[in-house]
Every structure is written in structure tokens, then in C-alpha cells.
C-alpha positions as CSV (number, residue, x, y, z in Angstrom):
1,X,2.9,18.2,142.7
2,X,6.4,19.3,143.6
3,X,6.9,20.4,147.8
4,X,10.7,21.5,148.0
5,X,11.6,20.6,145.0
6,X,10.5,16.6,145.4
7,X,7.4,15.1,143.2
8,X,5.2,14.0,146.1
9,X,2.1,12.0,144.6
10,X,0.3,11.1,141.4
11,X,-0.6,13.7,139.2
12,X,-4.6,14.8,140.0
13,X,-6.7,17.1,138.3
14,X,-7.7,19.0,140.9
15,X,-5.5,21.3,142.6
16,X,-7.8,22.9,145.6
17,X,-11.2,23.5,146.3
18,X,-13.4,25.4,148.7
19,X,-15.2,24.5,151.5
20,X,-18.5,23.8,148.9
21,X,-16.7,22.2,146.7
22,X,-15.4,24.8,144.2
23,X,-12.3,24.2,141.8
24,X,-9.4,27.1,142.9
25,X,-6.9,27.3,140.7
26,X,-3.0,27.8,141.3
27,X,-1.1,31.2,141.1
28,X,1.4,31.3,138.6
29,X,4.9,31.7,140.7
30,X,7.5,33.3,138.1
31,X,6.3,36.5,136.6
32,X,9.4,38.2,134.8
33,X,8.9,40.1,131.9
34,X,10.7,40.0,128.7
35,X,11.4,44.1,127.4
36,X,12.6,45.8,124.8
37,X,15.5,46.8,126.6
38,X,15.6,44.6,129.5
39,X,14.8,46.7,132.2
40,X,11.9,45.3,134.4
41,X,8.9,44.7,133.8
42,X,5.4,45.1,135.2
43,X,6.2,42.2,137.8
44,X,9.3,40.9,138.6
45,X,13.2,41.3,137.7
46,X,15.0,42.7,134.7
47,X,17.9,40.9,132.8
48,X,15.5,39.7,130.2
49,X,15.8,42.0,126.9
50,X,14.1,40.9,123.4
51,X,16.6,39.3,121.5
52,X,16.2,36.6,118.4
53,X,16.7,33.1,119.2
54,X,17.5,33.4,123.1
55,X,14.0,32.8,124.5
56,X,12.0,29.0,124.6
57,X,8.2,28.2,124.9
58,X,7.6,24.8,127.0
59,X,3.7,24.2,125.9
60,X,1.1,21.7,125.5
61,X,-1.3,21.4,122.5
62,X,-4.4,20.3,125.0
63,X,-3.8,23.2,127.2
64,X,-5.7,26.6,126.5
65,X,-3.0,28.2,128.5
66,X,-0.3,27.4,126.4
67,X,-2.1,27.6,123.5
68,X,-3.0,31.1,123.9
69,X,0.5,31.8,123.9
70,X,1.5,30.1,121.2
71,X,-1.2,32.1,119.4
72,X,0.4,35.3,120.0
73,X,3.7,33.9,119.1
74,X,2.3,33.3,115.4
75,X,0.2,36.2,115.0
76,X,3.3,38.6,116.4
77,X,6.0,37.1,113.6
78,X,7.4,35.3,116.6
79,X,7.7,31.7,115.0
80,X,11.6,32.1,114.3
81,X,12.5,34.4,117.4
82,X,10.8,31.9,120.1
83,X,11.5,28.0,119.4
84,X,9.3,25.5,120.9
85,X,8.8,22.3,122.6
86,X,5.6,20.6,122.6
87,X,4.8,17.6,125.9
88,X,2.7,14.7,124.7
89,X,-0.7,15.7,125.5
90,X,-1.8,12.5,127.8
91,X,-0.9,13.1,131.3
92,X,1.1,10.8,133.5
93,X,1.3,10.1,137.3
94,X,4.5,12.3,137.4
95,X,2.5,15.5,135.4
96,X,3.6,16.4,131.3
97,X,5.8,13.9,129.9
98,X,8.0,15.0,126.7
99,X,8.0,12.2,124.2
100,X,7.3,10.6,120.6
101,X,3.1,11.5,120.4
102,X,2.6,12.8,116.9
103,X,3.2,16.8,117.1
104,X,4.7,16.3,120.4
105,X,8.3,17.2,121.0
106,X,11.3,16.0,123.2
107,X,13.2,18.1,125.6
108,X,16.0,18.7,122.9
109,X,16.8,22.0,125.0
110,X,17.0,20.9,128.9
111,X,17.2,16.7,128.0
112,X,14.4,16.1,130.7
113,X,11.8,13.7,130.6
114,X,9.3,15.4,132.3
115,X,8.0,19.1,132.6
116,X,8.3,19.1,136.7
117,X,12.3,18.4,136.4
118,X,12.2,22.1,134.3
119,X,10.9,23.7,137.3
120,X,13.3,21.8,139.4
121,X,16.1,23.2,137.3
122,X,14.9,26.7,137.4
123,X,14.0,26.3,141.1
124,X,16.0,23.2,143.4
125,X,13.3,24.1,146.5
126,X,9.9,24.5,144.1
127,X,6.5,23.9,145.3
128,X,3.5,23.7,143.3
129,X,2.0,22.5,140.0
130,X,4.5,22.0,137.3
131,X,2.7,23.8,134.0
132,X,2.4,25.2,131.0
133,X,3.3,27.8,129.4
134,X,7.1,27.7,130.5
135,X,8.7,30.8,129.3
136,X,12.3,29.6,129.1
137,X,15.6,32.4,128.8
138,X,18.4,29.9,127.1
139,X,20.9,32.3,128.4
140,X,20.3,32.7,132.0
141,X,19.0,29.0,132.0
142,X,15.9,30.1,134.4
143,X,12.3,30.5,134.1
144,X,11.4,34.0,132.7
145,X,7.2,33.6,133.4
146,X,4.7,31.0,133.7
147,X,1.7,33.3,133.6
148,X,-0.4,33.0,130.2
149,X,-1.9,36.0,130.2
150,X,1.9,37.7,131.0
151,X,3.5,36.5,128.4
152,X,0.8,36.8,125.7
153,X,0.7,41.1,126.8
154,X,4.4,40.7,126.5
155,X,4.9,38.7,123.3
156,X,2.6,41.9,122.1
157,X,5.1,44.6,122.2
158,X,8.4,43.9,123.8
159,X,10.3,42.5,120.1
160,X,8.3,44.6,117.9
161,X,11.3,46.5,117.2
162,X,13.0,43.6,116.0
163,X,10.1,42.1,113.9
164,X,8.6,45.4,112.3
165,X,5.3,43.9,113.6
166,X,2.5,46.6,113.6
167,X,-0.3,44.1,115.1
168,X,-1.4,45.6,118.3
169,X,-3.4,42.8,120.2
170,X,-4.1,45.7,123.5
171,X,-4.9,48.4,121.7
172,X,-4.8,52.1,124.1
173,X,-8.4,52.7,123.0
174,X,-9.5,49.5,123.7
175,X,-7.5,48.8,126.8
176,X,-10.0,49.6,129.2
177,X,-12.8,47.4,127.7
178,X,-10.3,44.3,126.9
179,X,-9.5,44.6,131.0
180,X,-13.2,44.4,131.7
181,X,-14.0,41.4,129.5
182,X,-10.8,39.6,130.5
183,X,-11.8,39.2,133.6
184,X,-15.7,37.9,132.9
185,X,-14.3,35.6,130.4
186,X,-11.4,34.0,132.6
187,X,-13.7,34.1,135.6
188,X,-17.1,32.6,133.4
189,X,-15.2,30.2,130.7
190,X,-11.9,30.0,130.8
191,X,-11.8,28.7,133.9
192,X,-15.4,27.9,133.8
193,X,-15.6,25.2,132.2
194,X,-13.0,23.9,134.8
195,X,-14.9,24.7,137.8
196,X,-17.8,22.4,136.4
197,X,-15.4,19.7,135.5
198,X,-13.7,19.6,138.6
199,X,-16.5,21.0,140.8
200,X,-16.9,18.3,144.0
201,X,-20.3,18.8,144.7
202,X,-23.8,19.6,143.2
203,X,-24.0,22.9,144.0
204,X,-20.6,24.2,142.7
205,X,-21.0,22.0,139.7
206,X,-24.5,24.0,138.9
207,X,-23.1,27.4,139.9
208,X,-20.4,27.0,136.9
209,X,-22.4,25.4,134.1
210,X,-24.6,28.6,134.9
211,X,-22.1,30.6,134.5
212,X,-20.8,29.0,131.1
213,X,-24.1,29.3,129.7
214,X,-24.8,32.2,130.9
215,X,-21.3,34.1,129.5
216,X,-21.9,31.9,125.8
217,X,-25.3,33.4,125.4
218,X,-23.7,37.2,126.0
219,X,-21.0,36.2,123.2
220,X,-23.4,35.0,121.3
221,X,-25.9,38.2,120.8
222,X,-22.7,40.4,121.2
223,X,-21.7,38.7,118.1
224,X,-25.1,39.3,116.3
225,X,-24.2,42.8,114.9
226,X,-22.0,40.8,112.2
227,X,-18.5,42.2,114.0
228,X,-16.1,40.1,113.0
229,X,-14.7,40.4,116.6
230,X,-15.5,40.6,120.0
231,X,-14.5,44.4,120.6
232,X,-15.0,45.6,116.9
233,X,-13.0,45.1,113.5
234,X,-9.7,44.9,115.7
235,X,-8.3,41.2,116.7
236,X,-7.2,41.6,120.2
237,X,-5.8,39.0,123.2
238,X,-9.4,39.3,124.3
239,X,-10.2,36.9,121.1
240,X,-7.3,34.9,121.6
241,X,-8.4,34.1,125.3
242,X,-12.0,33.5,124.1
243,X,-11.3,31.1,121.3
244,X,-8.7,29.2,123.2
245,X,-12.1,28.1,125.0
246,X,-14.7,27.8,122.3
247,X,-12.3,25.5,119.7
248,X,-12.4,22.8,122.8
249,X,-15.3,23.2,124.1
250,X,-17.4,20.9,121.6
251,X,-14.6,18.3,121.4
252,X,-13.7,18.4,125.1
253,X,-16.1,20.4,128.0
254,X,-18.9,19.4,126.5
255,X,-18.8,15.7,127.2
256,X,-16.3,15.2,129.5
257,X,-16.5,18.5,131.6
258,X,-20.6,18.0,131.7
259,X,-21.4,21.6,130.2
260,X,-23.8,20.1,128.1
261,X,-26.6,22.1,127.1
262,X,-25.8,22.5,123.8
263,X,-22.5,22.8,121.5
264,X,-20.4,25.4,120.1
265,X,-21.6,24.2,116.8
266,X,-25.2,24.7,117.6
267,X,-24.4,28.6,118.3
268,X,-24.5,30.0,114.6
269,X,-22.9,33.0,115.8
270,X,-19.7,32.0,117.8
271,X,-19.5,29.3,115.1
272,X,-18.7,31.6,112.2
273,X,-16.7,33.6,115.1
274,X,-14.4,30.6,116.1
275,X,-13.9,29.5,112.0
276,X,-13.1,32.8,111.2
277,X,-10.4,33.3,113.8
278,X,-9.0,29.8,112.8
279,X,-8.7,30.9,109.4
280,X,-6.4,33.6,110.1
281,X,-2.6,32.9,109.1
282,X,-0.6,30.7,111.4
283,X,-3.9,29.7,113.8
284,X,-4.7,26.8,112.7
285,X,-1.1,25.2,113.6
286,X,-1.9,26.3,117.3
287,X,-5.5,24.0,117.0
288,X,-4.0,19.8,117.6
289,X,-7.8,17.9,117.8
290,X,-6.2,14.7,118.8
291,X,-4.0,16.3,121.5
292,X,-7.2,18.0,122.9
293,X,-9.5,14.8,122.4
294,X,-6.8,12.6,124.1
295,X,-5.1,14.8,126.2
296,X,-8.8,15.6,128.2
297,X,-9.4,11.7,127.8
298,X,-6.2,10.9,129.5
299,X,-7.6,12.1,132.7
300,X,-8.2,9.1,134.9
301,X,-10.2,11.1,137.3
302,X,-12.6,12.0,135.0
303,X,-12.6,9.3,132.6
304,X,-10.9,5.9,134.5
305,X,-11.7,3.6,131.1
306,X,-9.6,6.3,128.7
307,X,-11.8,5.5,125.8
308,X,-11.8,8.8,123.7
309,X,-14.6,9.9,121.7
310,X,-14.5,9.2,117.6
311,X,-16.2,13.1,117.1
312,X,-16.9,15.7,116.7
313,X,-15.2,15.6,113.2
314,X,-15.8,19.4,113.0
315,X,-14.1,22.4,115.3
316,X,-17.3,24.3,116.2
């Protein structure tokens, strides 16, 4: 990680844990918000109004975090308003790399070689985790946000104007239930699934497959009324933050994370729920297997021999 602004050690998985042994993520640090007008947002300063072509996404294929944004960015008509660049997906001692791995990208924008020299740029005294999602403002050449779930609630509404876009993704009438199951999925299997893989002992290891199990069986008769979403007929960021999870999980969190009881594929309902979602327009360029497969493989903690799985030849 980066203390005052200086890459200190070799990249490791996990970032903190409690005193039994639980995974604790990092807080994301910059947490502007891009507006229709640029007047502030929700967190953070204003400066940053909507405006075609001025705004970059750093991301990573592999990450769900990144991908979720990248979701929004296509289902919002944001592909030509927002450019792009894609880190190779296997993870070095000094973090994200940008390079030549098919579908990855250099940093054609900045010109650095790795992600944590972004974050330097934006921020000469920095500490913490250099990650993805970047939210990048080409004008002011600083960091706009680094928060998924920010920028996906942003992406929603703040260049509608520009685009025409009518797809609401937080809903008013659904706000209050989208909030509620935000937080059980994040907490359950979003971060879940990480908890287990980089739980240090027994007991928090047991506590989080529970919990993954536990959440996948309530999506799983929630989905047995034939909706073809989780709140309804209406697609909203609480799908997006779901299937960011379930597309991996067989290919990824199952074997390598140890939340093995059964797979995605072997849940008929969430399987016709993550296939329909990746049929909608623009979806399926989010979804990179090989990134996932050998971006998850690359991790020497978890897998010191680097030999990637040949399956599953499916998603879900």
C-alpha cells in the first residue's frame, strides 16, 4: 500500500482484520460527485458538472467494483461520454499494472505504469490501497470518487440531460427497499465471499460461508415468483450489485474463495436471473472470464502455484 504518498511493501490481499480473524475492508477516500450543474454533491466538493468527453473510468475486469460501474456506464448511454482504461487483471507486487493482457489497456491518459502512481498524482501525500474504480476529471486532473456504489448512483442521473436517457436504476418508489437490500447484499455477498476468502481463522471463515449461503438461498426463493428482477419488473443498481457477484462466483469464489457448497449453476433460479441480466444490451462486454479466472488466480496468497482452472466453460 501507499503511506505518504511512497509504495511501502508487496501487494497482499488482505487489507485488515479483526481481532478473530475477520476481513475489514478499506473506506474509499475521495467521494466527489459528478452533477448536472456542478454544484456539490451528496459528499464532497463541487467543480465537477456532467459534460461529454471530460470524465475517465480507471477499472479492472476481475473487480466487481469496477465492474459494477462499468455496468451503469453501458446501461446509462454513457459508453461515448466516459472513456476507459482497463489494468491487466493479474496483480503485481506494486498493486494494478496497465499493460498488453488481451482487453486490458495502457495508461494512454496519465502515461503511468501502475494504478498506485494515479493516486499519487491526484494525491503526492496518499495513504491507503490504490483501487478500482478511479473516477478520473481530465480537466481538473484529480480524482472525482473511488466509491463504487457513488459513482454507479451518480452515473444514474447526473448526464441524463445530455443523453435523453430515461432508465432509472433508484427508482423513488423503490428507494427505500433498494437501501434495505443494499446493505444485506454488500454486507452477506459482496463482500461475503471476501470475508471467507480472506477470513484468518476457522471461526470467521464459517461465519461468512454462512452468511453466503444463507443470503443465495433468500435470492434464490425471492426469485421463484418468476420476476424477472430482484425488486419487480424494474432493473435497478440493486441487480447490478447482485450480479457483479453471482457471474464470478462459480468461476472464482467457489474454488478459490472456499464457498463451496454448491454453484451458481446448480441454483435454477439465479441461473436464469444472472443469464438474463447478461443478455441485456451492452452487459455482456462488462463480463471478461479470463480476466476473472486469472486475475483471482494471480493471487499468490491464495494460490502460490498460479495454476488457473480450465472451467467452468459456462457463466452460471
Amino acid at each position: 500500500m501507499l503511506v505518504n504518498g511512497v509504495w511501502t511493501k508487496d501487494w497482499q490481499p488482505v487489507q485488515s482484520k479483526d481481532k478473530q480473524g475477520r476481513f475489514v475492508r478499506q473506506t474509499s477516500s475521495f467521494r466527489n460527485w459528478i452533477t448536472p450543474d456542478g454544484q456539490p454533491g451528496p459528499t464532497g466538493n463541487g467543480g465537477f458538472k456532467a459534460e461529454k468527453g471530460r470524465y475517465h473510468l480507471y477499472v479492472a475486469y476481475i473487480c466487481p467494483w469496477a465492474s459494477r460501474t462499468l455496468m451503469a456506464r453501458a446501461l446509462k448511454g454513457l459508453n461515448d461520454y466516459i472513456t476507459i482504461s482497463v489494468v491487466s487483471p493479474i496483480m503485481t507486487d506494486q498493486g494494478w499494472k496497465f499493460d498488453r493482457f488481451p482487453d486490458a489497456t495502457t495508461d494512454s491518459l496519465n502515461e503511468h505504469e501502475y494504478l498506485h502512481q494515479l493516486y499519487t498524482q491526484a494525491d503526492a501525500s496518499y495513504s491507503g490501497r490504490a483501487t478500482v474504480p478511479v473516477l478520473w476529471d481530465k480537466k481538473q486532473g484529480v480524482v472525482v470518487n473511488n466509491e463504487s456504489a457513488d459513482i454507479i448512483r451518480m452515473l444514474n442521473s447526473a448526464f441524463d440531460h445530455l443523453t435523453g436517457s430515461t432508465l432509472n436504476l433508484y427508482p423513488e418508489h423503490l428507494a427505500e427497499a433498494i437501501d434495505t437490500l443494499n446493505v444485506e447484499i454488500y454486507n452477506e455477498l459482496n463482500n461475503g465471499v471476501y470475508k471467507a476468502g480472506f477470513a484468518s481463522s476457522q471461526l470467521a471463515y464459517e461465519e461468512a460461508y454462512e452468511s453466503v449461503f444463507s443470503t443465495l438461498d433468500k435470492l434464490e426463493i425471492l426469485l421463484s415468483d418468476d420476476r424477472s428482477f430482484l425488486l419487480g419488473e424494474e432493473l435497478t443498481e440493486t441487480d447490478i450489485r447482485t450480479f457483479v457477484t453471482l457471474v464470478r462466483f462459480d468461476a472464482a469464489y467457489y474454488g478459490l474463495f472456499k464457498t463451496n457448497r454448491n454453484l451458481i449453476a446448480q441454483m435454477p433460479n439465479l441461473s436464469r436471473y444472472v443469464k438474463r441480466i447478461l443478455a441485456i444490451k451492452g452487459i455482456s462486454d462488462t463480463v471478461k472470464i479470463d480476466h476473472i479466472k486469472q486475475g483471482y488466480y494471480s493471487l499468490k496468497a491464495l494460490n502460490p502455484s498460479g495454476i488457473v482452472p480450465a472451467g467452468p466453460k459456462e457463466i452460471a
